[in-house]
C-alpha positions in Angstrom: 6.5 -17.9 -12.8 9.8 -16.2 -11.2 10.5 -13.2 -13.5 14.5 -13.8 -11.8 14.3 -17.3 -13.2 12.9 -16.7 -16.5 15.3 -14.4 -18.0 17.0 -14.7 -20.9 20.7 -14.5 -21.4 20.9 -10.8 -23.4 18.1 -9.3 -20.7 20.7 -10.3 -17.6 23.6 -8.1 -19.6 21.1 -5.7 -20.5 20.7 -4.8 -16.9 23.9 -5.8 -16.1 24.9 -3.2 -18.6 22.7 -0.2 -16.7 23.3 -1.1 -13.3 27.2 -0.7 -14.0 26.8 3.1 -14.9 25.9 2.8 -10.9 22.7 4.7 -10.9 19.4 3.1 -11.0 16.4 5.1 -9.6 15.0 4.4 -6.6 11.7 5.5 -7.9 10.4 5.4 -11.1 7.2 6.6 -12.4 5.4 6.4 -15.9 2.6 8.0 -17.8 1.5 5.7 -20.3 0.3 7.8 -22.8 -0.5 6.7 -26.9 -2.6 4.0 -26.5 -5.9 5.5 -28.5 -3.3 6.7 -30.9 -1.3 3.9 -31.5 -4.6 2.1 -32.1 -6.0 4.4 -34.4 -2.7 4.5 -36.4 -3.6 0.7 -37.0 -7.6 1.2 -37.7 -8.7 -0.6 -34.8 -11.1 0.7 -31.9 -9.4 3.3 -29.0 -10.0 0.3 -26.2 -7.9 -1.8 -28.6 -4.7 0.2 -27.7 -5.3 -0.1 -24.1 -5.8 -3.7 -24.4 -2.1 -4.0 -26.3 -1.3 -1.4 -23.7 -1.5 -4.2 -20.7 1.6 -5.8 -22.7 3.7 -3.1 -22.2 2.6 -2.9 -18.5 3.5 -6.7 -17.9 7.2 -6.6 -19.9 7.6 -2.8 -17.8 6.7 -4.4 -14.3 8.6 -7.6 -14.7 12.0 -5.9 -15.9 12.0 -3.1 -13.1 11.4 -5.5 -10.5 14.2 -7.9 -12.0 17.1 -4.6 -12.1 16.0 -3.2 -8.4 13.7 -0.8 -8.6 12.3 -0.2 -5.4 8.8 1.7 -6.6 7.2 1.8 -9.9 4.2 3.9 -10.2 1.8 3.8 -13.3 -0.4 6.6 -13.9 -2.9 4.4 -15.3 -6.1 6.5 -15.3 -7.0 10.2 -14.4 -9.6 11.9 -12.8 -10.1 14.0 -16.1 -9.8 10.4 -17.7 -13.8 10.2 -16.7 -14.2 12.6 -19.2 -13.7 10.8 -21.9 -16.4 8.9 -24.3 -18.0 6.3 -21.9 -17.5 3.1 -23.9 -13.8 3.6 -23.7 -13.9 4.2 -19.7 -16.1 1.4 -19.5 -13.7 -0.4 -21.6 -10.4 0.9 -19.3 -12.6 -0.7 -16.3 -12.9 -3.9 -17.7 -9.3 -4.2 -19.0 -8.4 -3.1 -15.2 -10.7 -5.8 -13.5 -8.9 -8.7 -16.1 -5.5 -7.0 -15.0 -5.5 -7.2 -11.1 -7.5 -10.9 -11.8 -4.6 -12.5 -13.9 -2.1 -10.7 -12.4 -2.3 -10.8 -8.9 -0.9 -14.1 -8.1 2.3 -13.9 -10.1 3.0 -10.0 -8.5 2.5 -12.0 -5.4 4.8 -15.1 -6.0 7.8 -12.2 -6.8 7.3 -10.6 -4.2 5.8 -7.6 -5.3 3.6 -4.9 -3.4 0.7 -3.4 -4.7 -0.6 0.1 -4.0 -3.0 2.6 -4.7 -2.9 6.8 -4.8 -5.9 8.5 -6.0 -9.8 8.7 -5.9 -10.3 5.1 -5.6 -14.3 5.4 -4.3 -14.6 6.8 -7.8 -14.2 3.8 -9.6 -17.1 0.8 -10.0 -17.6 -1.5 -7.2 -16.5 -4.7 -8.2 -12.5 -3.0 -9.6 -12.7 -1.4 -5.7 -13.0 -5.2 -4.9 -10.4 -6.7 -6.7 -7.7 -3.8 -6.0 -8.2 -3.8 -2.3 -7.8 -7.6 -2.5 -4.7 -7.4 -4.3 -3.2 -4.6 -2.0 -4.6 -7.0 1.5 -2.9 -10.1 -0.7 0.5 -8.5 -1.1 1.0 -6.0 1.9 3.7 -8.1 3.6 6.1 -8.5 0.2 9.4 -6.4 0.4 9.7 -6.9 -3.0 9.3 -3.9 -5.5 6.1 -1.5 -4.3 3.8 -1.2 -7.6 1.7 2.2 -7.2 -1.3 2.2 -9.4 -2.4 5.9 -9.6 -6.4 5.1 -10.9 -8.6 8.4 -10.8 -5.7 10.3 -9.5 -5.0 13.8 -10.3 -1.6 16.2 -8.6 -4.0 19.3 -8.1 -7.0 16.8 -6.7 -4.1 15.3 -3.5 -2.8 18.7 -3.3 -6.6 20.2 -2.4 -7.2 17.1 -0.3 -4.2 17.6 1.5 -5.1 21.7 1.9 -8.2 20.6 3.3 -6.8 18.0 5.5 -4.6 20.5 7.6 -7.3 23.3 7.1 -9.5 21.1 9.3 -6.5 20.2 11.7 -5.9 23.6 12.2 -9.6 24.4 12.8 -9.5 21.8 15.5 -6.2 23.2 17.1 -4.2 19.7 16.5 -2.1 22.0 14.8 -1.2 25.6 14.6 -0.4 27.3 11.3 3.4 27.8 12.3 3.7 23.9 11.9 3.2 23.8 8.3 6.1 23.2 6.8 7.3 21.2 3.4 8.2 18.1 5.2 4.6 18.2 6.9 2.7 19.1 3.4 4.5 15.7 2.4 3.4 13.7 5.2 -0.6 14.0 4.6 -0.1 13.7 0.9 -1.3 10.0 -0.3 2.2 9.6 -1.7 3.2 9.8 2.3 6.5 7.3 2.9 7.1 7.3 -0.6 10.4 8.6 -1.7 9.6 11.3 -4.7 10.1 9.9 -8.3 13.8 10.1 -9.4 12.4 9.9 -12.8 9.7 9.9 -14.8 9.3 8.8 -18.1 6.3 9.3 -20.9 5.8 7.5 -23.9 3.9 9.3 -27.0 6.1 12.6 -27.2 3.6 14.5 -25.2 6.1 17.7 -23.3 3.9 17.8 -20.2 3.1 16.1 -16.9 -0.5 16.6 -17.3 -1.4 16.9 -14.0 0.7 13.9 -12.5 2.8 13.8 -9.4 2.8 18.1 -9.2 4.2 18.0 -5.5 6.6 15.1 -6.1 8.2 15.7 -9.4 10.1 18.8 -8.5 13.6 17.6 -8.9 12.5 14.7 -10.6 14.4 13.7 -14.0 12.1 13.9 -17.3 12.6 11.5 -19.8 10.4 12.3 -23.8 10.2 9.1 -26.0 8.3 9.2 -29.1 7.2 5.7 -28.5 3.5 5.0 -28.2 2.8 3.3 -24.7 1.9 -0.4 -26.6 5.4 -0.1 -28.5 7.5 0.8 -25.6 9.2 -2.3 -24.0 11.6 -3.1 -21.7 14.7 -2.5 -24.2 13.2 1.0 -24.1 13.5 1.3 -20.6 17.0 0.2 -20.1 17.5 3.1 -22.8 15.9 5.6 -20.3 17.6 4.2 -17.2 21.1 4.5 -18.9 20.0 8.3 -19.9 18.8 8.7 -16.5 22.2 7.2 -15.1 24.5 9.7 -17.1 22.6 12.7 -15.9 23.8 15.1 -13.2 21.4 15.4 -10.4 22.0 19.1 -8.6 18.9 19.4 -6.9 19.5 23.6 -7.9 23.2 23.5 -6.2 26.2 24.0 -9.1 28.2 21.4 -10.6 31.3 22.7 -8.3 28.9 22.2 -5.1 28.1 18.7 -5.8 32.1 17.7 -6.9 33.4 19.2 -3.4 30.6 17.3 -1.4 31.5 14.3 -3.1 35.2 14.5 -2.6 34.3 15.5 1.1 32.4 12.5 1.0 35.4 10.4 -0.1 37.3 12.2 2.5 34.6 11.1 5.8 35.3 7.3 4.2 38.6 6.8 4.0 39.2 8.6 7.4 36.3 6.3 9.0 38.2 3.0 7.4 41.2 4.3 8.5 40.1 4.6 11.9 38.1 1.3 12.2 41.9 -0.6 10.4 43.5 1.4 13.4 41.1 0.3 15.9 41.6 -3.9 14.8 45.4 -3.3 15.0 45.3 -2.2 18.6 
């Protein structure tokens, strides 16, 4: 099924409606949190909420593909995630083996790209399979990059990453003086990425719990009460039009940004001027 073809009428104004305020994020990233909750609020079993939860996932995926944005990551499962009571990891397994097998093929037919960050050896043999067969399936789509961050924690990539140039510089491929912020990115799993422009999380929850710590330093936060199975994509066009009437100062002042804008202007319509001069002679 084309997600472009299959749109109704008041979802094309919908994005129509967000993409005119001219700001749509580049990256956007999303802990999915409230599924146990939203399940027990309804008397039904944790795994219950996840299952509802994959609902969300497909209405989430479908509309940020369809308004442009270029990567979507889900934090879909944490390494402190194998802490919790096994019949409800066993039951997040199984829900993401039926995921990548129903899935795969229409990701693939819109062009999507599927990747991975995080401790993927941790997870049972026969998920490992199927995700490495969906990443090999879609690696040549230019489409929107899906990032599934399964048994992922920001403190676990940051040590890795430690560890990684520890051993470089123990080897003498590097020397301590080359360690710089743009390098630190580089061996992070999130390498080539651009850093999330926002992040949003459902369930009210006022923390990142251990998600994206590097990347989400100037990232914009978005807090909706919603539980993860109730938040659809009318919600998110909500969060993108917040998102799209924020000012971004990346910790310069408002005055700094409106003079580098108005320089900006400036370079444009001297460059046009120049290439309209150019044609004439």
């Amino acid at each position: 099924m084309s997600w472009i073809e299959n749109q109704s009428d008041e979802d094309k104004k919908m994005q129509q409606n967000v993409k005119e305020l001219g700001k749509v994020p580049k990256h956007l990233a999303i802990i999915m949190d409230g599924n146990g909750r939203w399940a027990q609020n309804k008397s039904m079993p944790r795994v219950a909420g996840h299952k509802f939860g994959i609902e969300s996932v497909r209405e989430i995926v479908r509309a940020s593909s369809n308004i442009g944005i270029q990567y979507l990551t889900l934090y879909a499962f944490s390494i402190e995630n194998w802490n919790r009571p096994q019949i409800e990891v066993k039951g997040l397994m199984s829900l993401l083996e039926i995921y990548l097998k129903k899935e795969i093929d229409e990701l693939n037919l819109n062009n999507v790209k599927i990747t991975t960050i995080g401790k993927t050896s941790s997870l049972p043999h026969k998920v490992q399979t199927l995700l490495y067969k969906a990443i090999d399936k879609t690696k040549d789509n230019e489409g929107m990059n899906l990032v599934l961050a399964l048994s992922y924690s920001g403190r676990w990539d940051i040590m890795r990453t430690v560890q990684m140039i520890a051993l470089d510089v123990r080897r003498g491929k590097i020397s301590p003086e080359d360690i710089n912020e743009d390098y630190f990115t580089s061996q992070l799993q999130t390498a080539g990425m651009p850093d999330p422009d926002l992040m949003i999380r459902t369930s009210g929850e006022n923390r990142i719990s251990n998600f994206y710590l590097w990347e989400l330093a100037y990232s914009e936060i978005y807090i909706t009460e919603k539980l993860w199975p109730e938040f659809k994509k009318a919600d998110l066009y909500e969060a993108l039009s917040d998102f799209a009437n924020r000012e971004r100062r990346f910790g310069k002042t408002s005055a700094q940004l409106f003079n580098e804008e108005q320089t900006n202007e400036i370079q444009k319509t001297s460059y046009l001027q120049r290439v309209l001069d150019a044609i004439k002679k």
